[in-house]
KOLPA-166012 format. One record per atom (N, C-alpha, C, CB): residue number from 0; atom name; y, x, z. Coordinates in nm, 4 decimals, padded with zeros to 6 digits. Last residue first. Glycine has a CB too. Layout:
KOLPA-166012
- NUM;CA;Y;X;Z
...
This chain:
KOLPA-166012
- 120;N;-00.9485;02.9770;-00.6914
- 120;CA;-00.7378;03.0254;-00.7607
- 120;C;-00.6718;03.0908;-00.6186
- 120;CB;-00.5873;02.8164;-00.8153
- 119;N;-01.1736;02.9390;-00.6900
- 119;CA;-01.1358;03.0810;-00.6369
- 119;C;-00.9823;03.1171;-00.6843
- 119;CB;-01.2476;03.2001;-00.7001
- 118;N;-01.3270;02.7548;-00.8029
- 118;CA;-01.2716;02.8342;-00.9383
- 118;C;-01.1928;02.9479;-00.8432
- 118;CB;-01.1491;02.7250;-01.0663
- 117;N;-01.4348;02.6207;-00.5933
- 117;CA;-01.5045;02.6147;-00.6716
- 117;C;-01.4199;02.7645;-00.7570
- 117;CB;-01.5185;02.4571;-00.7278
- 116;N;-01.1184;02.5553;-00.4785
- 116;CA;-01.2230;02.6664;-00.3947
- 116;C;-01.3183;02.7255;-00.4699
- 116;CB;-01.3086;02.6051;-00.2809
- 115;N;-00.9863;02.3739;-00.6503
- 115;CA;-00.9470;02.5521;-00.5961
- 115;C;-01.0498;02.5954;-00.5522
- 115;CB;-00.8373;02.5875;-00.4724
- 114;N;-01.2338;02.1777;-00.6086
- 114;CA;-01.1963;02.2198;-00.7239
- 114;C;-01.1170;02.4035;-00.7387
- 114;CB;-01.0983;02.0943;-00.7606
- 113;N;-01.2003;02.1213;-00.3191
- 113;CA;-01.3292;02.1528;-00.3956
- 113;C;-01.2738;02.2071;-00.5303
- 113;CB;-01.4329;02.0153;-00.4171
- 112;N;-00.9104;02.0245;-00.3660
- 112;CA;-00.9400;02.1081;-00.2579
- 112;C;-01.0679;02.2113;-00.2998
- 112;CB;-00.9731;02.0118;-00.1293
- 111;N;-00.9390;01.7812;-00.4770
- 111;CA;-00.8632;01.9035;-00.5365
- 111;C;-00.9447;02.0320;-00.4507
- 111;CB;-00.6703;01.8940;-00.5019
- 110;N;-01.0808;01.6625;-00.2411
- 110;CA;-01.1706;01.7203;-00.4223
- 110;C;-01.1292;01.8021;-00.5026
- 110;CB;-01.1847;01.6232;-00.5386
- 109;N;-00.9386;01.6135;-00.0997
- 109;CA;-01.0637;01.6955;-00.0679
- 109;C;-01.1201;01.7306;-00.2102
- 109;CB;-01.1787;01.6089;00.0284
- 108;N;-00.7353;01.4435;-00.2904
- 108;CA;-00.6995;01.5480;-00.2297
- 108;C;-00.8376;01.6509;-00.1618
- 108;CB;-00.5995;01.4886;-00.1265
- 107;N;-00.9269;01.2131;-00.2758
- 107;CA;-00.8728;01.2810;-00.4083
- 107;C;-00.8177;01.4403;-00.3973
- 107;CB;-00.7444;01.1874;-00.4612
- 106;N;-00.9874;01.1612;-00.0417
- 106;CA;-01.0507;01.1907;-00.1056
- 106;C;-01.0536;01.2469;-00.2371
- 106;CB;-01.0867;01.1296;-00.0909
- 105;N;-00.7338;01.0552;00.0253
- 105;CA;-00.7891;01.1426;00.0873
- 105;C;-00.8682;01.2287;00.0072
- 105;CB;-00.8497;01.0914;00.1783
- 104;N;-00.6368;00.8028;-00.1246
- 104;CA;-00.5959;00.9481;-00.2183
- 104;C;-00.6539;01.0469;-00.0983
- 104;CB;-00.3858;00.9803;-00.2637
- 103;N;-00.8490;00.6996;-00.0594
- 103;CA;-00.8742;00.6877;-00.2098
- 103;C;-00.8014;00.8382;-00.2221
- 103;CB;-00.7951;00.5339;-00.3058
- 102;N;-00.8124;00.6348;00.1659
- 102;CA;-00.9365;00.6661;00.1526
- 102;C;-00.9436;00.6933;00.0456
- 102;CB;-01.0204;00.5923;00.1846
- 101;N;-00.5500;00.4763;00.1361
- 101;CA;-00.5532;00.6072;00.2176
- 101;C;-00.6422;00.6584;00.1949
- 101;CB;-00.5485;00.6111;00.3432
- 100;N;-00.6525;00.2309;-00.0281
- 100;CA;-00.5463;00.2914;-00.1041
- 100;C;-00.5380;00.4576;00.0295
- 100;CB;-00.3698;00.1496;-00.1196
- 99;N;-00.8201;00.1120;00.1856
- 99;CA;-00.8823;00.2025;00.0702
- 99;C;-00.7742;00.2865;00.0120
- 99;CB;-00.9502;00.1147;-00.0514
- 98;N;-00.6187;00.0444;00.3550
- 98;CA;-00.7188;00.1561;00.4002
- 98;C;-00.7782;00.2354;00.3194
- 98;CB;-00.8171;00.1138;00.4620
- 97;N;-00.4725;-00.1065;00.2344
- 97;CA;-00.4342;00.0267;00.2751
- 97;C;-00.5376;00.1057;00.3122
- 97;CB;-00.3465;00.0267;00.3761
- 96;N;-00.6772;-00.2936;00.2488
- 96;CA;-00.6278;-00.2651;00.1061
- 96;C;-00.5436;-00.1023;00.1368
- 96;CB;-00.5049;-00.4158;00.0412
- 95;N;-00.6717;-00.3783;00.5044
- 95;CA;-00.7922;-00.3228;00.4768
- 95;C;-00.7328;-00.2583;00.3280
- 95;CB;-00.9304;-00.4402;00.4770
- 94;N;-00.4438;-00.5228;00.5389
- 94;CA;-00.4792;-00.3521;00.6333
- 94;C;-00.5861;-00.2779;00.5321
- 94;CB;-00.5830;-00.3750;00.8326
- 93;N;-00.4496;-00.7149;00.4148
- 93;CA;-00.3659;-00.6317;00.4162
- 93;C;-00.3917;-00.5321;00.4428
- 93;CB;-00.2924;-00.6514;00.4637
- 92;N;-00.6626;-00.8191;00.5668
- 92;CA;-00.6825;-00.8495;00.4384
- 92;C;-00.5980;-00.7212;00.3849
- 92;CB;-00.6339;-01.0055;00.3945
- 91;N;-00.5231;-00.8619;00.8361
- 91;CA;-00.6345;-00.8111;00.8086
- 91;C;-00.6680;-00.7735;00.6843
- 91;CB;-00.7104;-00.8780;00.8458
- 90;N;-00.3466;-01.0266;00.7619
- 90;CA;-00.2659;-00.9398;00.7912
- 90;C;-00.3996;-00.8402;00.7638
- 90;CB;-00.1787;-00.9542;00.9372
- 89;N;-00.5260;-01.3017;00.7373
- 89;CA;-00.3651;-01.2529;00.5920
- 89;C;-00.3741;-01.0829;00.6555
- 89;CB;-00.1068;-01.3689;00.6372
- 88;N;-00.6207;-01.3021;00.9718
- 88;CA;-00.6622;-01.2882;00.8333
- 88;C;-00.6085;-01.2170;00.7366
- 88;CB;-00.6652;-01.3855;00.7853
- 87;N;-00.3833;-01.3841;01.0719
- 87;CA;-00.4417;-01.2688;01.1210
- 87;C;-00.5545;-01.2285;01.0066
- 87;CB;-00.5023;-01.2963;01.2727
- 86;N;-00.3136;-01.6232;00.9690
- 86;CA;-00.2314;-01.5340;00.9745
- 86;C;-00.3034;-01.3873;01.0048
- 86;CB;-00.1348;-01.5794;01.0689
- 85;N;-00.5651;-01.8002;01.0699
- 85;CA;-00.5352;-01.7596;00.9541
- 85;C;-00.4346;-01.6503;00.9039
- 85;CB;-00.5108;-01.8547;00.9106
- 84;N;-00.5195;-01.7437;01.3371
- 84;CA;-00.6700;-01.6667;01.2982
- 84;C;-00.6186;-01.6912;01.1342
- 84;CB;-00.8624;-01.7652;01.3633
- 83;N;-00.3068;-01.9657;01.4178
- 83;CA;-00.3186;-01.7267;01.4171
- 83;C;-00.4356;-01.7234;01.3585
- 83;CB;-00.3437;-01.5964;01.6111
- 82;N;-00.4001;-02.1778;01.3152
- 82;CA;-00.2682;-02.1176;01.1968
- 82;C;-00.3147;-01.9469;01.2546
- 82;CB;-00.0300;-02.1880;01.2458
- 81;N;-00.6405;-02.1968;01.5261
- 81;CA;-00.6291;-02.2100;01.3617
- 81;C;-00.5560;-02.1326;01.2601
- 81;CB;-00.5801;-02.3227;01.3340
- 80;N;-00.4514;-02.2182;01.7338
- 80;CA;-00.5360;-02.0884;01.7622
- 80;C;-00.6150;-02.1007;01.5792
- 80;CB;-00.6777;-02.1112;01.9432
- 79;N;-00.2530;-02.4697;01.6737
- 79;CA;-00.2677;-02.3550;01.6942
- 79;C;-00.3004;-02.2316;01.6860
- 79;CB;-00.2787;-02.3612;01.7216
- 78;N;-00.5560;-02.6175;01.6959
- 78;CA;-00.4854;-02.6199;01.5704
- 78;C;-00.3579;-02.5126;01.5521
- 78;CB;-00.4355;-02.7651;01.5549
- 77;N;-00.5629;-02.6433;01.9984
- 77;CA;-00.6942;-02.5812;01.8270
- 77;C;-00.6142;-02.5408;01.7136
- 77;CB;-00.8127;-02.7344;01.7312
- 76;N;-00.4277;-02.7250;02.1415
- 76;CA;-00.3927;-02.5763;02.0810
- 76;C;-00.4721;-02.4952;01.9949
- 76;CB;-00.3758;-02.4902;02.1786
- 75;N;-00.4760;-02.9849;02.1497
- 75;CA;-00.3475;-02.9422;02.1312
- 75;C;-00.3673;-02.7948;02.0769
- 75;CB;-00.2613;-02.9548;02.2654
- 74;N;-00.6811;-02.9438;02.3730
- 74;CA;-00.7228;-03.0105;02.2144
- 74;C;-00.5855;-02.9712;02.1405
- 74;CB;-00.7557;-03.2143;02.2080
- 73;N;-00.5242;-02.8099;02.5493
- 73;CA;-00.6448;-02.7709;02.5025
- 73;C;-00.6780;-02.8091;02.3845
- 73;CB;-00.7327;-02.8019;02.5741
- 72;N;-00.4179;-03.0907;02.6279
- 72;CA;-00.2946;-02.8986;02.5962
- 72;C;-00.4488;-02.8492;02.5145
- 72;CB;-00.2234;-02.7289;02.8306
- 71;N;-00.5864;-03.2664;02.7025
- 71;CA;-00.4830;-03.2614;02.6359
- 71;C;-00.4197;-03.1508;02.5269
- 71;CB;-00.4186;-03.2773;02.7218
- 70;N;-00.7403;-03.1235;02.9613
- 70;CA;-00.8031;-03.1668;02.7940
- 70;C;-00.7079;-03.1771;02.6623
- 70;CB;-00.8669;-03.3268;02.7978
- 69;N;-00.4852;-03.1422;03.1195
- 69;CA;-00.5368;-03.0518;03.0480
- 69;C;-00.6038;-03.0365;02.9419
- 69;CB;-00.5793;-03.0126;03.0954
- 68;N;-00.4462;-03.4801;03.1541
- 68;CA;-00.3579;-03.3439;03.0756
- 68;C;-00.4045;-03.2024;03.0238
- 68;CB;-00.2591;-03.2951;03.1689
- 67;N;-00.7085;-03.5088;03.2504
- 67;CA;-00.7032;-03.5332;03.1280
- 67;C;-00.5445;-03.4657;03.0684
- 67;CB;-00.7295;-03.6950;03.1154
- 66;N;-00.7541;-03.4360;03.5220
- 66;CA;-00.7862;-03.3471;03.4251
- 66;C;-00.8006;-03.4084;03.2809
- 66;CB;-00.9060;-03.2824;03.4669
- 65;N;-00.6324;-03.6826;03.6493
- 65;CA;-00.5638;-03.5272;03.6532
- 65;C;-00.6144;-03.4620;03.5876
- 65;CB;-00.5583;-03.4490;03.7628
- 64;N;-00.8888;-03.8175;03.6986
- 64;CA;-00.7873;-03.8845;03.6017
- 64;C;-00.6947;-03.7133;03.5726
- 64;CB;-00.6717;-04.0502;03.6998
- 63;N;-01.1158;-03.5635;03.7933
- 63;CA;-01.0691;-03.7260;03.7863
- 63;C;-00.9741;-03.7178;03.6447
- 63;CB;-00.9597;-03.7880;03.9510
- 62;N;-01.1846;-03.3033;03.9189
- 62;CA;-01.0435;-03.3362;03.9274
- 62;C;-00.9969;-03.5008;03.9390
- 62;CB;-00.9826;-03.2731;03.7996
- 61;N;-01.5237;-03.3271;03.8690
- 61;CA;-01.4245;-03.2612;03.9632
- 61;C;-01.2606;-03.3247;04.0062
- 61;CB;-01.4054;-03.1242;03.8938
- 60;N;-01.5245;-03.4628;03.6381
- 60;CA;-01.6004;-03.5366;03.7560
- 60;C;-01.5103;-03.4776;03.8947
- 60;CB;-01.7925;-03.4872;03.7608
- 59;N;-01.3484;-03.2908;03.4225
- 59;CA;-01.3532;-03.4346;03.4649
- 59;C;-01.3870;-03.4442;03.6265
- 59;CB;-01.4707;-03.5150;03.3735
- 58;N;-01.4970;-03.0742;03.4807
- 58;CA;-01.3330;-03.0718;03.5136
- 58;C;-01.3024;-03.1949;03.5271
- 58;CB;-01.2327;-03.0110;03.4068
- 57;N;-01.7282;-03.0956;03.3512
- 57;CA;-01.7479;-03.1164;03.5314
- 57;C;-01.6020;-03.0734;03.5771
- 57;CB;-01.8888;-02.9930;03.6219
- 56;N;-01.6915;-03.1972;03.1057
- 56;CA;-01.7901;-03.2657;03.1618
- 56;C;-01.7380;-03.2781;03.3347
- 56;CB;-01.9393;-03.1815;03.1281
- 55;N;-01.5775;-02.8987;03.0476
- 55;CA;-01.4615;-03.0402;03.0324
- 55;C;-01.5360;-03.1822;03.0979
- 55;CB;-01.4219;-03.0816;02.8308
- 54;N;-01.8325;-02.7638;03.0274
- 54;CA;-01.6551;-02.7538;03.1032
- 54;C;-01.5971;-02.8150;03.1577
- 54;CB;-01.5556;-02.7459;03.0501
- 53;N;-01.9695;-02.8621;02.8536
- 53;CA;-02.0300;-02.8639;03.0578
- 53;C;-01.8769;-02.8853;03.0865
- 53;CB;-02.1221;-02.6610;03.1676
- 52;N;-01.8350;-02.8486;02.6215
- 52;CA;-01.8452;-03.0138;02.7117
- 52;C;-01.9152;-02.9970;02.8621
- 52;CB;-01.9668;-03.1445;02.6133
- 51;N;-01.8367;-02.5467;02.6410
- 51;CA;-01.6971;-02.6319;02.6098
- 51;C;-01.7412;-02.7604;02.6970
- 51;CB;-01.6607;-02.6737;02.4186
- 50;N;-02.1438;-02.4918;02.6051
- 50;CA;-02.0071;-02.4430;02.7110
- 50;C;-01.9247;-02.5543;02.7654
- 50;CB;-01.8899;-02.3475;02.6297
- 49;N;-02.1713;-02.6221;02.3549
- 49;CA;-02.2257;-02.6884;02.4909
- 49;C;-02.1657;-02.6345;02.6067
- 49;CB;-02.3765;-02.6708;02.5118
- 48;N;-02.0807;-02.4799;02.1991
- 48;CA;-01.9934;-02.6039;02.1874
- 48;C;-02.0404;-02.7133;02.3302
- 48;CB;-02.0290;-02.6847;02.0138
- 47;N;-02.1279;-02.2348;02.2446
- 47;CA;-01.9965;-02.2624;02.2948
- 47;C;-01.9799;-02.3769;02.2843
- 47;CB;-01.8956;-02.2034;02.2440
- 46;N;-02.4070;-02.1554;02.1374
- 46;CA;-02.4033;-02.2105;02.2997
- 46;C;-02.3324;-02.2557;02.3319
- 46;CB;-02.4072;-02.1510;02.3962
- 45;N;-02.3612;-02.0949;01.8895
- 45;CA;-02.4473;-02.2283;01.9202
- 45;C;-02.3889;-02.2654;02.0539
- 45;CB;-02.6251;-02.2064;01.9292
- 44;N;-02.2577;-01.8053;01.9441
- 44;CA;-02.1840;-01.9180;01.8248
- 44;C;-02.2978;-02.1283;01.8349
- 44;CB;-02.2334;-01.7936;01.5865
- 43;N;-02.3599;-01.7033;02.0789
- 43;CA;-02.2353;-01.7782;02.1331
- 43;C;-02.2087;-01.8579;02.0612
- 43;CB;-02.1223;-01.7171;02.1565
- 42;N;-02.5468;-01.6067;01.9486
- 42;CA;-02.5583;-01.6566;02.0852
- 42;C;-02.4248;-01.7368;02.0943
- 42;CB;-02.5758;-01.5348;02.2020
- 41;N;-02.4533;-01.4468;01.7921
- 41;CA;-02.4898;-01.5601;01.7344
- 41;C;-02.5654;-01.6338;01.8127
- 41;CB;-02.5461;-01.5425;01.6249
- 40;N;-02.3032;-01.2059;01.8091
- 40;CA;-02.2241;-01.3122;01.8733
- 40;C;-02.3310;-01.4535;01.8500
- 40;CB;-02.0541;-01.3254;01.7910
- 39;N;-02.4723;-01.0349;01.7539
- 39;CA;-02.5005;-01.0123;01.8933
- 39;C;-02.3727;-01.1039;01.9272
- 39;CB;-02.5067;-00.8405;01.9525
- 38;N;-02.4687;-00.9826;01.4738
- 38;CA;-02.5739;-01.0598;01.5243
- 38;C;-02.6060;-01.0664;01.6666
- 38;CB;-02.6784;-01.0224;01.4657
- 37;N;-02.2036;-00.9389;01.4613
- 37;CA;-02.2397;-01.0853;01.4229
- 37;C;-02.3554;-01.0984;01.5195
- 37;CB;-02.2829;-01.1153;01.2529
- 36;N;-02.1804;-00.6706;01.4927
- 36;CA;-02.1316;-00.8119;01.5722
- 36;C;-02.1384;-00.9139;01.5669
- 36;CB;-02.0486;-00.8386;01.5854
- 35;N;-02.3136;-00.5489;01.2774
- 35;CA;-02.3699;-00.6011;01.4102
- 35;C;-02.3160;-00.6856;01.4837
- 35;CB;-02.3880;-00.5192;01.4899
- 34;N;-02.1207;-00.7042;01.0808
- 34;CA;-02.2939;-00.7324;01.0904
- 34;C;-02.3401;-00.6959;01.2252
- 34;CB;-02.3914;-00.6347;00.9785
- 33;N;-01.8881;-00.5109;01.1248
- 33;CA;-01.9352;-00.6657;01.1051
- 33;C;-02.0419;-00.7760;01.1377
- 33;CB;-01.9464;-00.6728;01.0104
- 32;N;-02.0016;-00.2554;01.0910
- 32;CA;-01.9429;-00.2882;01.2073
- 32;C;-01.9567;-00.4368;01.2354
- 32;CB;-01.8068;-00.2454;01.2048
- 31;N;-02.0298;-00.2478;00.8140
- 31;CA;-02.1476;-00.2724;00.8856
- 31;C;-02.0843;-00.2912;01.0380
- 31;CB;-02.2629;-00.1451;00.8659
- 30;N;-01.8100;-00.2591;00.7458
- 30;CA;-01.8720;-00.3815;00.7004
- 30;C;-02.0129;-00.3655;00.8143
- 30;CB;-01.9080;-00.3813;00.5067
- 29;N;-01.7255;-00.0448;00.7895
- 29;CA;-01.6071;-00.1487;00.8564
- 29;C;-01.6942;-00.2720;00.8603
- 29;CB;-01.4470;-00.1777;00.7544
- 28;N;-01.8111;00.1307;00.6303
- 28;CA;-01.7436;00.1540;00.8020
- 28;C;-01.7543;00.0276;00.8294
- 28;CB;-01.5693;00.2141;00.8365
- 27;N;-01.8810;00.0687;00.4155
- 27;CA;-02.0100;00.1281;00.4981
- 27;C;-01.9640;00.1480;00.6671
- 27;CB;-02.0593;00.3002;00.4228
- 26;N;-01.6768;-00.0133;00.2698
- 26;CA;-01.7730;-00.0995;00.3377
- 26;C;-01.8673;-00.0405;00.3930
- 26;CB;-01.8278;-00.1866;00.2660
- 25;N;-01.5075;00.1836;00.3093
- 25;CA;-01.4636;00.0952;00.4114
- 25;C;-01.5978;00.0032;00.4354
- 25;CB;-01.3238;00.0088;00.3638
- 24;N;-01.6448;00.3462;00.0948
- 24;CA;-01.6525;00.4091;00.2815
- 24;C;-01.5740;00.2725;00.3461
- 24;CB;-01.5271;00.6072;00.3299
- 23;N;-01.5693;00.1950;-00.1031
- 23;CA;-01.7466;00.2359;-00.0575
- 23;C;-01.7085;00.2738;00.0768
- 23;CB;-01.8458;00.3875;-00.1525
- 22;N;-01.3011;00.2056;-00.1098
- 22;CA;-01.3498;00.0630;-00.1308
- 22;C;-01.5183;00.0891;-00.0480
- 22;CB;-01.3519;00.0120;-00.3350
- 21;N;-01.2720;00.4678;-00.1822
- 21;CA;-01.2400;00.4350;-00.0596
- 21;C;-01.2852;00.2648;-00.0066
- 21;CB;-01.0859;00.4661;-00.0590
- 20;N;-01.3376;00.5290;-00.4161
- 20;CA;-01.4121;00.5925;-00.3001
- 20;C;-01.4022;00.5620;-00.1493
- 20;CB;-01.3832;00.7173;-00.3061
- 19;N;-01.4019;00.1868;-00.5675
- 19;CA;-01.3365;00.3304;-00.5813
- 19;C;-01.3670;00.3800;-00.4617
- 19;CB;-01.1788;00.3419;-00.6094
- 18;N;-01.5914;00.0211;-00.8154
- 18;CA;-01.5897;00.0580;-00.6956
- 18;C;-01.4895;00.2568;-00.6565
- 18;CB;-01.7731;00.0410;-00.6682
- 17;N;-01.7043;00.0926;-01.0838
- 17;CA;-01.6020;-00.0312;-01.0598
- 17;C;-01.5591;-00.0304;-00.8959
- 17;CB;-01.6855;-00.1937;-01.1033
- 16;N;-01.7848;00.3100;-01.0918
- 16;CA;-01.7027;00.3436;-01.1248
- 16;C;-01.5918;00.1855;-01.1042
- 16;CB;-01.7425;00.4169;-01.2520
- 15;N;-02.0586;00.2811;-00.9167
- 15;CA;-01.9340;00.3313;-00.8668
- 15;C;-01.8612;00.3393;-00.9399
- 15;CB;-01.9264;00.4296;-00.8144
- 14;N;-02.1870;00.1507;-01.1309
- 14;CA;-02.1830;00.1068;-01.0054
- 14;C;-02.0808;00.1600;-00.8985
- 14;CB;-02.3023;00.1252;-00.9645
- 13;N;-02.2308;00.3742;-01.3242
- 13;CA;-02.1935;00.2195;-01.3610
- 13;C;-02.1396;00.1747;-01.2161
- 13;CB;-02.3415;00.1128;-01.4215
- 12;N;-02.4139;00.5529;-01.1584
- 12;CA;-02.2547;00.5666;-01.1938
- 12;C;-02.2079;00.4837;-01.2738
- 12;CB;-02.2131;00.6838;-01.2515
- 11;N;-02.5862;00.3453;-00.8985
- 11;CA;-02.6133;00.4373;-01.0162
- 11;C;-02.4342;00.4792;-01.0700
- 11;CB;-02.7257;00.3357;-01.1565
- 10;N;-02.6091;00.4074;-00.5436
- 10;CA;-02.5758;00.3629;-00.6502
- 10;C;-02.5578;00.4336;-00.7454
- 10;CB;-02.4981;00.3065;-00.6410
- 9;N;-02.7603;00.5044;-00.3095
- 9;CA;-02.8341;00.5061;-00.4370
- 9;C;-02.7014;00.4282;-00.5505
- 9;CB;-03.0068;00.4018;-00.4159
- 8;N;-02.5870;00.4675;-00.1074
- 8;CA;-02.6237;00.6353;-00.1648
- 8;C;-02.6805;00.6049;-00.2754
- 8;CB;-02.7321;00.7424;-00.0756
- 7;N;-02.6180;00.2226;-00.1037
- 7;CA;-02.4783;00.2421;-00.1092
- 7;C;-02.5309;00.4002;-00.1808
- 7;CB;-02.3735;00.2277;00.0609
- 6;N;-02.8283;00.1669;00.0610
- 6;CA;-02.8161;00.0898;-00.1294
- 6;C;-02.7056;00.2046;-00.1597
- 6;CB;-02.7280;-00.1365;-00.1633
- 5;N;-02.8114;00.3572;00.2794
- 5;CA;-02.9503;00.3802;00.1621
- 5;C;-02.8679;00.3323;00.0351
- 5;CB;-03.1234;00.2600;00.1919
- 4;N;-02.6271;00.1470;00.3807
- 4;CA;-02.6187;00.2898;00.3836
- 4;C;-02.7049;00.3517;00.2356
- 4;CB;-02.6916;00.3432;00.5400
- 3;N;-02.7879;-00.1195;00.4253
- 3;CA;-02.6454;-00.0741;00.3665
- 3;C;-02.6162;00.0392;00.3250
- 3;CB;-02.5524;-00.0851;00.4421
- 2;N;-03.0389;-00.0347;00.5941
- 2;CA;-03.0304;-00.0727;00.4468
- 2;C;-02.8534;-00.0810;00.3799
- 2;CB;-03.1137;-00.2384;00.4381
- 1;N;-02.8606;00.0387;00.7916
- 1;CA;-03.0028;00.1215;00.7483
- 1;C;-03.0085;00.1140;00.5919
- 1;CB;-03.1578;00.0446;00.8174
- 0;N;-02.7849;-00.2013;00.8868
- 0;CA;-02.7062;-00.0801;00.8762
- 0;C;-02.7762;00.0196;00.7860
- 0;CB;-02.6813;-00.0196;01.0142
């Protein structure tokens, strides 16, 4: 976070001009939001696949033959829970482009703003 922040203040004006004002504040919002969650899912991201087979390991031994419909519906709805996370993507992707396009003319408008105030109209 620390270091995101810092690069981001230091960029030279080459560097922001390919970057617009709202493109910089989403990634200092949104991106570092990212990163921590990452690094406090990256427990899960190893542990789930051993989760998953204890699961399905002791639903077996437990239930028997009867817990193979379920395994069933389950393997069944990967592919499923696949197409939403891609759709949700799509829609995500979307949002975020509004966000800058709102962050862009905000900021355009605070600057008018600076500008009357600066010259006292």
């Amino acid at each position: 976070l620390y270091l995101l922040v810092t690069t981001t203040l230091r960029l030279s004006p080459a560097a922001r001009r390919q970057k617009t004002v709202g493109e910089i504040t989403n990634l200092m919002a949104i991106d570092t939001e990212v990163f921590q969650n990452m690094t406090a899912q990256l427990f899960t991201f190893w542990s789930t696949p051993y989760q998953i087979i204890f699961a399905l390991v002791f639903l077996y031994f437990t239930l028997g033959h009867s817990s193979v419909p379920g395994i069933l519906i389950m393997t069944i709805s990967i592919p499923i829970n696949i197409s939403c996370s891609i759709v949700n993507k799509k829609w995500q992707m979307r949002q975020m482009k509004l966000k800058d396009e709102r962050i862009k003319m905000i900021s355009e408008v605070l600057n008018g703003i600076k500008v009357v105030k600066l010259y006292a109209w």
